[in-house]
C-alpha positions in Angstrom: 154.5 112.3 -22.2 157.9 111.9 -24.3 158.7 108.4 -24.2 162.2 109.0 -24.3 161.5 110.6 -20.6 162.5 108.3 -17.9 160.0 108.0 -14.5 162.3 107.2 -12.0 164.6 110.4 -13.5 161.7 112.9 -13.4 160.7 111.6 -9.7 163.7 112.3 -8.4 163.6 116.0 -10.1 160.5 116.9 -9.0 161.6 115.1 -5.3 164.2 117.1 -5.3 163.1 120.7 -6.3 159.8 120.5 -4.2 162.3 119.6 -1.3 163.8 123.2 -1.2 160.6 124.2 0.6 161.5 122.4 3.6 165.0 122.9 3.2 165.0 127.2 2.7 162.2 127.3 5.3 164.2 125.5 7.3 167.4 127.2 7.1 165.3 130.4 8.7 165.5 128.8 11.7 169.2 126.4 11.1 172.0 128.5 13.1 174.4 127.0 10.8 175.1 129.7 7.9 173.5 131.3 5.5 170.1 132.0 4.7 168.5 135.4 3.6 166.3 135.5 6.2 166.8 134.6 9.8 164.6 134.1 13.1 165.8 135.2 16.3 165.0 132.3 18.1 167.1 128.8 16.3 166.8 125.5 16.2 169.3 122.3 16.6 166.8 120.1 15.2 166.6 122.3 12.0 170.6 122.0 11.8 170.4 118.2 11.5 167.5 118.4 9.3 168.9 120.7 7.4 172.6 119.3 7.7 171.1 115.8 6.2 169.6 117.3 3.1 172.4 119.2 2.5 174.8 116.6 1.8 172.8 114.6 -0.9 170.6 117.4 -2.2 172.3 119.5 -4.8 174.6 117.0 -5.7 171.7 114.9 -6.5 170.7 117.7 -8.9 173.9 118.0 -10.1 174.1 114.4 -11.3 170.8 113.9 -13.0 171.5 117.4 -14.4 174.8 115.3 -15.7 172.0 112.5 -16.9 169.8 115.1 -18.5 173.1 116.7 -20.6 173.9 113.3 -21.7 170.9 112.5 -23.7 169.9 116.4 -24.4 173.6 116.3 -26.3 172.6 112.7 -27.6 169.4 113.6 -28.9 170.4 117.2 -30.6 173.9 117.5 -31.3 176.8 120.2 -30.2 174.9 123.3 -31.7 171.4 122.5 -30.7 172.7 121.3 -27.1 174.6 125.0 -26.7 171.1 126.5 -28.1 169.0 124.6 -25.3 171.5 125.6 -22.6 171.2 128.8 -23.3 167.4 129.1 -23.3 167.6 126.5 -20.1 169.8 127.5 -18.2 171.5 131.0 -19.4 168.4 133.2 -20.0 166.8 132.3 -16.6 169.7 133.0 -14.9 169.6 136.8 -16.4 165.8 136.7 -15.9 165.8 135.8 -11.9 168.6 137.6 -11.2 167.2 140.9 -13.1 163.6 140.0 -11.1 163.8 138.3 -8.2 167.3 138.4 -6.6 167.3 142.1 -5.9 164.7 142.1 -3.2 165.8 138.8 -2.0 169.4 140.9 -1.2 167.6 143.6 0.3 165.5 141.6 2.8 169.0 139.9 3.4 171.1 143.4 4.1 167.7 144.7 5.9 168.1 141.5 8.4 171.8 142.7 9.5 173.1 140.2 7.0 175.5 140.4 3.6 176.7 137.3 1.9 178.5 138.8 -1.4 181.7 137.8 -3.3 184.1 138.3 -0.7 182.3 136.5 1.9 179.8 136.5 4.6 179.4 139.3 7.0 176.6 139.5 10.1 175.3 142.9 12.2 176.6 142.6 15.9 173.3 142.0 17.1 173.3 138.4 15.4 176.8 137.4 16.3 175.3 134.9 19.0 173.7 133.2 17.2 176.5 132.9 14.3 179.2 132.0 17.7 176.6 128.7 18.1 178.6 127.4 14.8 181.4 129.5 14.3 183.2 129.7 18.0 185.4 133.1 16.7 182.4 134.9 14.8 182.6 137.0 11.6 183.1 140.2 10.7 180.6 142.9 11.6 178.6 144.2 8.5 177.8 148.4 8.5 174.5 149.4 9.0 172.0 149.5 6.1 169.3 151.3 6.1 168.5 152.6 2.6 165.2 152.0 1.3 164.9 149.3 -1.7 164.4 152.2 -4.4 167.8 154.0 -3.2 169.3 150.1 -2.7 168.0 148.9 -6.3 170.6 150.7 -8.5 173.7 149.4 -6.5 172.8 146.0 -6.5 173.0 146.3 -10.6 176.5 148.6 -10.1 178.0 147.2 -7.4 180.1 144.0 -7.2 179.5 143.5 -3.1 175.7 144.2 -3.5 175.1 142.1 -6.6 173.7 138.6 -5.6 172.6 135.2 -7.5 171.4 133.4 -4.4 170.0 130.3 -5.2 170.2 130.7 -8.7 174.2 130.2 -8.4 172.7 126.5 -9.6 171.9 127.7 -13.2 175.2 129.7 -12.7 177.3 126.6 -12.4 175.5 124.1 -14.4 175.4 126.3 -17.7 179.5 126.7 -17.2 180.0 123.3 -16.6 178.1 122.1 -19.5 179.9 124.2 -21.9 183.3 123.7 -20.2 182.8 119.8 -20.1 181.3 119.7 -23.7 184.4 118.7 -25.4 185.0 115.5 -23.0 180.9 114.9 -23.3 181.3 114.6 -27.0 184.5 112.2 -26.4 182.7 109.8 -24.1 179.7 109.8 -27.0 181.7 108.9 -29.3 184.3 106.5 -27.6 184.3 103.0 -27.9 181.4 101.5 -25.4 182.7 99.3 -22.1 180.9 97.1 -19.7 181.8 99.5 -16.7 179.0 97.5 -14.9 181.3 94.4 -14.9 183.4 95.7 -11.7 181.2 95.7 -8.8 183.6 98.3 -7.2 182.9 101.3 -9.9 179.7 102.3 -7.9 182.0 103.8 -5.2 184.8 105.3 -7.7 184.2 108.5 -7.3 184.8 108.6 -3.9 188.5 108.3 -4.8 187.8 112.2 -6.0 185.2 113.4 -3.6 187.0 112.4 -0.3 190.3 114.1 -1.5 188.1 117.2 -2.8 186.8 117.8 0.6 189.7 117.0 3.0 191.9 119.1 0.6 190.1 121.7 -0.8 186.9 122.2 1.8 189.3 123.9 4.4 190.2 127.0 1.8 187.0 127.2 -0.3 184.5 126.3 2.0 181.4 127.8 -0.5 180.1 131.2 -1.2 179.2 130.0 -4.4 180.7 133.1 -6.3 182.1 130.7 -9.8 185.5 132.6 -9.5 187.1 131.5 -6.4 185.3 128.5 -4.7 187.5 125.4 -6.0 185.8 123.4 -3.7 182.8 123.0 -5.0 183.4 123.4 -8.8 185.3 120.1 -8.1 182.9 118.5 -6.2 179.9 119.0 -8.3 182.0 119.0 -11.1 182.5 114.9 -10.4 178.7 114.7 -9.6 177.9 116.4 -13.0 180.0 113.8 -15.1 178.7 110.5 -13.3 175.6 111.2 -14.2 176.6 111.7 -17.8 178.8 108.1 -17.5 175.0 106.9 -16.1 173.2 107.7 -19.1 175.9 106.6 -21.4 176.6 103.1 -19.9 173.4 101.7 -18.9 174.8 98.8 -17.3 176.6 101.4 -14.1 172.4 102.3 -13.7 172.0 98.1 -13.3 174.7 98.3 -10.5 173.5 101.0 -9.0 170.2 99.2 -8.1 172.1 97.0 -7.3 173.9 98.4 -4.5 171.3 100.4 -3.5 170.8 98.9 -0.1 174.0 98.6 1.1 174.8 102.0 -0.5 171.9 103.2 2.4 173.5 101.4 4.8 177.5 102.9 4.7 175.0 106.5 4.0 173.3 105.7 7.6 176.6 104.5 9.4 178.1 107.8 7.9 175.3 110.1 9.0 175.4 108.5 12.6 179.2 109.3 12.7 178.5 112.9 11.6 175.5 113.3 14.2 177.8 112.0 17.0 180.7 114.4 16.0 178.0 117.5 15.9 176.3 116.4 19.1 180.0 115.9 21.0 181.7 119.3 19.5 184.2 116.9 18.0 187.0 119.2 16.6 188.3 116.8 14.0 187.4 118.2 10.8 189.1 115.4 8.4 186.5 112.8 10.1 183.2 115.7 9.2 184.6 116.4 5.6 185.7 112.8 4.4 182.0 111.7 6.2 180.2 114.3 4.4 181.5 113.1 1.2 181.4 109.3 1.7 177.4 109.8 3.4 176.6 112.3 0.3 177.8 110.1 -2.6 175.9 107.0 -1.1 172.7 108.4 -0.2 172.3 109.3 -4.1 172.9 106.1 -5.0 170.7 104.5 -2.6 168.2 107.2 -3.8 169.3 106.6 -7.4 168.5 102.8 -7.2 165.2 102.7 -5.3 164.3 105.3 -8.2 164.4 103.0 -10.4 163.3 100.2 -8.7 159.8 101.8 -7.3 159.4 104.6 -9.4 157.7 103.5 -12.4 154.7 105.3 -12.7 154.1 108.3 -15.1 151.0 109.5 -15.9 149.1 113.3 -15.8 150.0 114.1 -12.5 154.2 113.2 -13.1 153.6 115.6 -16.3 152.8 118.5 -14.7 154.9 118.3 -11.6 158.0 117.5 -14.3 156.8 120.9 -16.0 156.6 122.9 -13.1 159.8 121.8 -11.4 162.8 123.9 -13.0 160.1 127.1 -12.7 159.4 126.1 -9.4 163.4 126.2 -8.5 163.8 129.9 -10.3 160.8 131.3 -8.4 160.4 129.4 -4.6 163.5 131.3 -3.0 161.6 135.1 -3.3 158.3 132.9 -2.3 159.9 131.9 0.7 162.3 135.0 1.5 159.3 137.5 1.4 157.0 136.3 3.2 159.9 134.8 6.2 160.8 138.3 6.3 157.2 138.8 8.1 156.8 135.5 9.4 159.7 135.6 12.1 158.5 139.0 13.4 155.1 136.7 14.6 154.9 136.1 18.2 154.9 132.2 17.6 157.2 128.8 18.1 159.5 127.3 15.7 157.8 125.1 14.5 154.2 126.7 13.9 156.7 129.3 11.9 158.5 126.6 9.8 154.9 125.0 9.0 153.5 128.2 7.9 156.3 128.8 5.9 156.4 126.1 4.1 152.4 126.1 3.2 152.5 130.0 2.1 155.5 129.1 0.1 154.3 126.4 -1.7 150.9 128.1 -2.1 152.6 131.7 -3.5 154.9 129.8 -5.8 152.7 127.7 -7.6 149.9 130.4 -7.7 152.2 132.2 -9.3 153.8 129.4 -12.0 149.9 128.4 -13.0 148.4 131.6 -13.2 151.8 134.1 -14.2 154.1 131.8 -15.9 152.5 128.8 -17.4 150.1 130.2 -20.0 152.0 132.4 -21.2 155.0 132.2 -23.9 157.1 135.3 -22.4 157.3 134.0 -19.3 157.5 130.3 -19.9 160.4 132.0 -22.4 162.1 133.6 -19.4 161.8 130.9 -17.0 163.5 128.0 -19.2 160.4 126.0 -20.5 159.0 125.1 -23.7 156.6 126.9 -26.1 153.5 125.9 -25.2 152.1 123.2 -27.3 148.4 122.8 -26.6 145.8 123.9 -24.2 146.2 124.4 -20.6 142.7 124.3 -19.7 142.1 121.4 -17.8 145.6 121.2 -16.3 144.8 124.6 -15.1 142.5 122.3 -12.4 145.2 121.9 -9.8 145.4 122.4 -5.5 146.9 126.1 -6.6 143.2 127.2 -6.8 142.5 126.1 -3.6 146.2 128.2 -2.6 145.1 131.7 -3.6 142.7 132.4 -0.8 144.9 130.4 1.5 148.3 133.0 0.7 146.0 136.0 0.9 145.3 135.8 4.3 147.8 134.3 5.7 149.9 136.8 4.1 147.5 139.7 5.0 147.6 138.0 8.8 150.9 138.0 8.7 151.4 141.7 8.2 148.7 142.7 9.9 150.0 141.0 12.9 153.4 143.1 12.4 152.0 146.6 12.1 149.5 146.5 14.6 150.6 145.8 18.1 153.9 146.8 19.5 155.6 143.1 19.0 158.9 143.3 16.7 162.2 145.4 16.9 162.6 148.8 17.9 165.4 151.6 18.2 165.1 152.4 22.3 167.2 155.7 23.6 167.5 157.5 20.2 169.2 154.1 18.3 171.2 152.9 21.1 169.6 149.8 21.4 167.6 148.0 20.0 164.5 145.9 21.9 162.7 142.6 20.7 159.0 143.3 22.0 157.3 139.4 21.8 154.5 138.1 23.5 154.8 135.6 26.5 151.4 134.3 27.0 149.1 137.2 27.4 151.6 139.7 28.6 154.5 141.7 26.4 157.9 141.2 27.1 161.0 142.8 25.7 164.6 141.9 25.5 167.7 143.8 24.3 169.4 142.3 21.5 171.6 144.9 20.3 173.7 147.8 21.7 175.8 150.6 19.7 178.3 150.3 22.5 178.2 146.7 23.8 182.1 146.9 25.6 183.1 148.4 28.7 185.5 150.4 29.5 188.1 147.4 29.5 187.0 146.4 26.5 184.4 143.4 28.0 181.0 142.8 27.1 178.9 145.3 28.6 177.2 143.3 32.0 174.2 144.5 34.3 176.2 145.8 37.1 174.6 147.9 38.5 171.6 145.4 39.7 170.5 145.8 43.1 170.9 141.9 43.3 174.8 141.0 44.0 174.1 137.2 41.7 172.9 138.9 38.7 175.4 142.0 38.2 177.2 139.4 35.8 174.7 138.7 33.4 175.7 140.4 30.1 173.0 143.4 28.8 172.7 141.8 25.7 169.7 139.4 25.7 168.4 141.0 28.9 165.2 141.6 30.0 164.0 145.1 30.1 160.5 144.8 29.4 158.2 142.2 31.2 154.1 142.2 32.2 152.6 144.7 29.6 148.9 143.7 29.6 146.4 145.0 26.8 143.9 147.0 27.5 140.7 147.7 25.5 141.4 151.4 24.8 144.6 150.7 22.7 147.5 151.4 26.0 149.6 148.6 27.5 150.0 148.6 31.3 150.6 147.2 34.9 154.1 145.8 33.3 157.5 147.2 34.2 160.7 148.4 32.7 164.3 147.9 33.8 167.0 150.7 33.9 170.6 148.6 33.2 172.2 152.0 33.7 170.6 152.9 37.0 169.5 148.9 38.2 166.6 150.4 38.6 162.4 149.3 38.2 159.8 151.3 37.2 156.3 150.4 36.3 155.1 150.9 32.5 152.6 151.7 30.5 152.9 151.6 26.7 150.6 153.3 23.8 151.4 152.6 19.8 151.8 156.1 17.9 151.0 154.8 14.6 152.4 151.8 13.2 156.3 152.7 13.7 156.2 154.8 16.8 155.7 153.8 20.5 155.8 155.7 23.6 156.8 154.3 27.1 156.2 155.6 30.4 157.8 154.6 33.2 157.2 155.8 36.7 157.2 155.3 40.3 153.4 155.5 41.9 151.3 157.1 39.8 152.1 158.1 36.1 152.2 161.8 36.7 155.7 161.4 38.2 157.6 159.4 35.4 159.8 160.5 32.1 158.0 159.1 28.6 160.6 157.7 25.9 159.9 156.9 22.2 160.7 154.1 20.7 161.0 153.8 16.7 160.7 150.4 14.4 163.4 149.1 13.1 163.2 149.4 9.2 161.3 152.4 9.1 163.4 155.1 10.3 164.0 156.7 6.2 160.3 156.8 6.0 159.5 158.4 9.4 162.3 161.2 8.2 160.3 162.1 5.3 157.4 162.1 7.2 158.4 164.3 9.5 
């Protein structure tokens, strides 16, 4: 290892970029926007999960990133510090978003989603869910239902189609670098101070980061699109330079472990007021944003200063973690995106979900960084990292062996599980809904969850009322029942269930028999089947290739 390299710095890298795997496979199930992929079913407990690692995370990444520039720029100079920026930080930016990003957007449009420059936009059907965060909703995005071939060319022509997604990181960091490289060179080159001498300098740029957020926050609240999100190109922005100041006077790092316990503590009393405000619906925003900043900045220096207190050790294993992490950061999102997208159509809880997730995740992406990246220079090339310098043989003896088999069949279980029995969405009445078939212990179920023409005639949600049973004519159609009791058989049908009529308030019993992997047919009748009407049912996302079919 490069004994210039610092443990407790490469810890909290490799900490930090392995952590995305819990927080993206998370943020499937977080109702609090965005994420590519999204389950029907959310979780609170993923919003505070998720809601904690978001305050600290990226701007933990943005500081050592701030650390990393500062002895990078020491090390090589103005024109060799440009040079490794570029080949850092410019070329796998091109690189992901020419290779990965477009079938992460896709997947995203596919779900009833589209996050572009402008803003974020959600299909009616997931509007609910959005209202659990955002009381007033957001505007209804069209229909998509081009396949990824016919979608490919406008992602590369179109501004509102084009999408960085996580890579907005490598976005921001290589603009900042080379914005800030003037004032970088200045503080090199200044005079040196004993900064450490103030005990009160640990907590200075919270003088910037509270104003940041209670001013700017409420306009520019983070699409990360470079051009118009002030917000957080302030916000990181300050991260990004203390961490440069760190490097350059090592006497702030000796304060820093200094404070790093009571730093932990005002981070836990600020969490605990943020909890309480989320928990109680507390509509004062000034107490969330000026929280968020004071809990962020002191849980990275908490972090910061246990770093370097504990983590000393380097070694083999810190070597190839370090190696793997900024590859691992261009390649986990399409890891996790791809297979969520066929993850949340299994019949299963939250949590088994989010635990699958996560392993096929790690699994695909580090299969795919030993096997596709790692040995070889035009990859490694693309993906930011070094020429390779000596054999990889041995190190080629890590738990992503084990992984392959593991992300095969999960992954072949997965859509397997999809294509073969009737549970998913499906177009019911020719497109006019659409119907979430799930299991419910043995039986099938199946639930509306999205309507062409969810309003009444007075313009209110469209409500059951017709039901024979006065108490339940207000219950909106949306989220309702329609399906319930569909047993398996052994000879490929579903039966003995039934199916409700909204229209009519009427039940009829149900059989159901797949016709092919996208096509369903449901019978419903009263007595025996021979006096009944049969209705097909498509898939949603394969009505393009059912057309050409036919």
């Amino acid at each position: 290892m490069d004994a210039s390299r610092r443990p407790d710095v490469d810890w909290l890298r490799v900490g930090a970029v392995y952590l995305l795997f819990v927080f993206h496979a998370g943020k499937v199930f977080d109702p609090a926007p965005f994420y590519h992929v999204r389950n029907d079913e959310l979780s609170f407990a993923m919003l505070v999960v998720c809601g904690f690692i978001g305050l600290w995370h990226m701007p933990l990444l943005f500081l050592l990133a701030g650390w990393s520039a500062a002895t990078s720029l020491r090390a090589r100079g103005p024109r060799h510090f440009v040079r490794e920026r570029v080949r850092k930080l410019a070329i796998p930016l091109v690189a992901g978003s020419v290779l990965l990003c477009p079938l992460i957007k896709y997947l995203e449009l596919a779900g009833g989603q589209d996050l572009n420059h402008a803003g974020l936009s959600v299909a009616a059907s997931l509007q609910d869910g959005f209202r659990q965060v955002i009381p007033g909703g957001l505007p209804v995005a069209p229909p998509f239902h081009e396949s990824f071939l016919e979608f490919l060319p406008t992602f590369f022509t179109r501004l509102d189609r084009f999408s960085w997604a996580h890579l907005w990181f490598l976005a921001y960091l290589f603009t900042f670098t080379v914005l800030y490289l003037p004032a970088f060179l200045l503080f090199l080159r200044g005079p040196r101070q004993d900064l450490g001498a103030r005990p009160w300098i640990v907590y200075a740029p919270l003088a910037l980061l509270v104003p940041i957020q209670l001013v700017l926050r409420p306009y520019w609240p983070g699409i990360q699109n470079l051009y118009d999100d002030w917000a957080n190109f302030a916000y990181y922005s300050v991260y990004l330079v203390a961490g440069f100041l760190l490097a350059r006077h090592p006497e702030l790092e000796a304060r820093v472990q200094e404070e790093r316990t009571r730093s932990l503590v005002v981070a836990l009393a600020a969490m605990g007021v943020l909890l309480g405000a989320v928990i109680t619906g507390s509509t004062a925003p000034a107490v969330l944003l000026a929280g968020s900043a004071v809990a962020g900045w002191c849980f990275v220096v908490a972090l910061l200063g246990f770093a370097r207190r504990w983590c000393t050790a380097s070694g083999p294993v810190l070597q190839w973690l370090s190696e793997s992490a900024f590859p691992v950061y261009v390649l986990h999102q399409a890891a996790i995106v791809i297979p969520g997208s066929l993850l949340v159509r299994l019949p299963l809880g939250i949590a088994t979900k989010f635990t699958l997730l996560v392993l096929v995740s790690v699994a695909l992406t580090l299969s795919v960084y030993q096997w596709a990246v790692r040995p070889f220079a035009v990859t490694r090339f693309l993906l930011g990292m070094k020429a390779k310098t000596r054999s990889l043989g041995r190190a080629a003896l890590t738990p992503s062996r084990v992984a392959v088999p593991a992300i095969a069949c999960l992954l072949v279980a997965s859509s397997t599980s999809g294509a073969a029995t009737p549970i998913g969405l499906w177009y019911a009445e020719g497109g006019a809904a659409r119907v979430a078939i799930e299991a419910r212990g043995d039986a099938l179920c199946g639930r509306v969850v999205w309507l062409r023409s969810p309003f009444d005639d007075d313009g209110c949600d469209l409500r059951d009322r017709n039901n024979p049973d006065p108490a339940l004519r207000r219950r909106p159609v949306v989220g309702l029942d329609v399906l319930h009791g569909l047993k398996a058989r052994s000879d490929g049908t579903w039966d003995d269930g039934g199916i409700y009529d909204p229209s009519t308030g009427n039940t009829y019993t149900c059989s159901l028999t797949l016709d092919g992997d996208d096509r369903l047919r449901l019978r419903g009748y009263v007595g025996i089947p021979l006096i009944g009407r049969t209705t097909t049912w498509t898939r949603v996302g394969s009505e393009n290739r059912l057309c050409r079919a036919d």
